[in-house]
C-alpha positions as CSV (number, residue, x, y, z in Angstrom):
1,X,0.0,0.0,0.0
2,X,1.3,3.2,-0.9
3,X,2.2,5.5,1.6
4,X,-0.3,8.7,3.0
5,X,-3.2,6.1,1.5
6,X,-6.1,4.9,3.5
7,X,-7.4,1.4,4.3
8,X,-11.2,1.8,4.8
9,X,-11.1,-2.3,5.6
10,X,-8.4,-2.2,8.0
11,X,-10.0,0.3,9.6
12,X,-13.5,-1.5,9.9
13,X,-11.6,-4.8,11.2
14,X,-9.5,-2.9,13.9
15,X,-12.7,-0.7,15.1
16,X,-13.1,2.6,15.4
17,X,-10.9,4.6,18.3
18,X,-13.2,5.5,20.9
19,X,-11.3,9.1,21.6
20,X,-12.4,12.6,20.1
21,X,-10.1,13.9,17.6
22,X,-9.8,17.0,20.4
23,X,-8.8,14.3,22.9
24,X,-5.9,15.8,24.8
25,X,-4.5,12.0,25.7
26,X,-4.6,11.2,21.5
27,X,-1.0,12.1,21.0
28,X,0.3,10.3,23.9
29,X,-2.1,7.2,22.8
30,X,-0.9,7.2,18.8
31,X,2.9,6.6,20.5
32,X,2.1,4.2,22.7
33,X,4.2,0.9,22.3
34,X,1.8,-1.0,24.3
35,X,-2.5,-1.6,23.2
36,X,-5.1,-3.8,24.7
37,X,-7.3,-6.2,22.7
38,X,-10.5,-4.4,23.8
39,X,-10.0,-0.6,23.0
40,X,-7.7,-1.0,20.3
41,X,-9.0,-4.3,18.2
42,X,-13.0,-5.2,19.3
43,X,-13.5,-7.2,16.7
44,X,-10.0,-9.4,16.0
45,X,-9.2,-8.9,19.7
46,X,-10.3,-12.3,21.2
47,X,-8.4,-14.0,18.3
48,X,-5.1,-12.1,18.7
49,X,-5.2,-12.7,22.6
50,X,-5.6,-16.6,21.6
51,X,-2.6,-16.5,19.1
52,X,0.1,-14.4,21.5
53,X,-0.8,-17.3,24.1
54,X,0.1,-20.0,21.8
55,X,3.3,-18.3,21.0
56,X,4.0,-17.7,24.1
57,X,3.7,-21.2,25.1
58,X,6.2,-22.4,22.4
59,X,9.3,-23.1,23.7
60,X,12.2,-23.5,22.1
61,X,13.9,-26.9,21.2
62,X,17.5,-26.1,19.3
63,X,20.3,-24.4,21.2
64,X,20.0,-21.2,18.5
65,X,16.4,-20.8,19.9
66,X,17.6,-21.0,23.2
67,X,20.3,-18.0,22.2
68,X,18.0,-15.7,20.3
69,X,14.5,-15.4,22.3
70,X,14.2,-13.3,24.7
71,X,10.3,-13.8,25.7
72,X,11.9,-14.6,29.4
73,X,14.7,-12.3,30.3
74,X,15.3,-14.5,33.4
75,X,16.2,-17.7,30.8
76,X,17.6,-15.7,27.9
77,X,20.4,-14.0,30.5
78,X,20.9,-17.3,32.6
79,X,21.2,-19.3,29.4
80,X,23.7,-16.3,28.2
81,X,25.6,-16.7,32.0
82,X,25.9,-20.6,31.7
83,X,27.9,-20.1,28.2
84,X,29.8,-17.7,29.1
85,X,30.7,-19.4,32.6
86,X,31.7,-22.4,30.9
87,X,33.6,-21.1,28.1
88,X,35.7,-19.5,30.9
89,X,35.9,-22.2,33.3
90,X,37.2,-24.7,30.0
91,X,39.8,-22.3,29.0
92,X,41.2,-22.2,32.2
93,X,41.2,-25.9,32.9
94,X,43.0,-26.4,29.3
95,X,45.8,-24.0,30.7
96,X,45.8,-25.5,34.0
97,X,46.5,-29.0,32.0
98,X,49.2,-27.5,30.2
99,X,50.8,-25.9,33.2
100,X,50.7,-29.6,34.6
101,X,51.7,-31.4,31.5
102,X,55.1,-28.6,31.4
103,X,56.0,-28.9,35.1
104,X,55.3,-33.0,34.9
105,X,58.0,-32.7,31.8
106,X,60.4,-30.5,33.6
107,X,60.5,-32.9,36.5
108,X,61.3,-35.8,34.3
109,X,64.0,-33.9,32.6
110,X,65.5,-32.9,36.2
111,X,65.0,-36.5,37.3
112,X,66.9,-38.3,34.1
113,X,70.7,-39.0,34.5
C-alpha cells in the first residue's frame, strides 16, 4: 500500500478509536508501544489474545532458539551466563592442563641421569 493512502477495511476490522479527535490523551495514545485487545482491536481482539498465548507457550527446542528469544529475560540472561561461565571455566582448565603437563616434563628432565 502506498504511503499517505487509507485502508477503509483495516479500519473497519481494527474498530473505530473510541477518543475525540480533540482528545488531549490522543497524541500520547498514537505513540504508545503498548494496546489492549479491547479498546484497540474489538473485533480481531479475542483472536489475537488466543494467538500471543500459543506463542507464548512455544518453547524453544534447538540451542540457537535457546540463544535468540528473549520472551523470558530470566532464561535468555541465565542461558547467556551458563555459556559464558563455561567457556571460561574450559579455557582455564585447558591452561591449567598445560601448566601440569610442562612442570610433569620438567620434573622428568631434572630426574633423568
Amino acid at each position: 500500500m502506498a504511503p499517505g493512502t487509507y485502508d477503509g477495511w483495516l479500519h473497519e476490522l481494527c474498530g473505530k478509536k473510541r477518543l475525540k479527535q480533540d482528545d488531549p490523551w490522543l497524541p500520547l495514545l498514537n505513540s504508545r508501544s503498548v494496546y489492549t485487545t479491547i479498546d484497540d482491536f474489538p473485533i480481531l481482539g479475542e483472536r489475537l489474545l488466543k494467538l500471543q498465548s500459543f506463542n507464548m507457550r512455544q518453547d524453544p527446542s534447538t540451542l540457537r532458539g535457546f540463544a535468540v528469544d528473549r520472551r523470558n529475560p530470566f532464561n535468555f540472561y541465565t542461558f547467556w551466563a551458563v555459556i559464558i561461565v563455561g567457556v571460561i571455566s574450559i579455557m582455564l582448565s585447558a591452561v591449567q592442563c598445560f601448566i601440569a603437563a610442562s612442570q610433569l616434563a620438567l620434573a622428568a628432565k631434572e630426574m633423568s641421569p
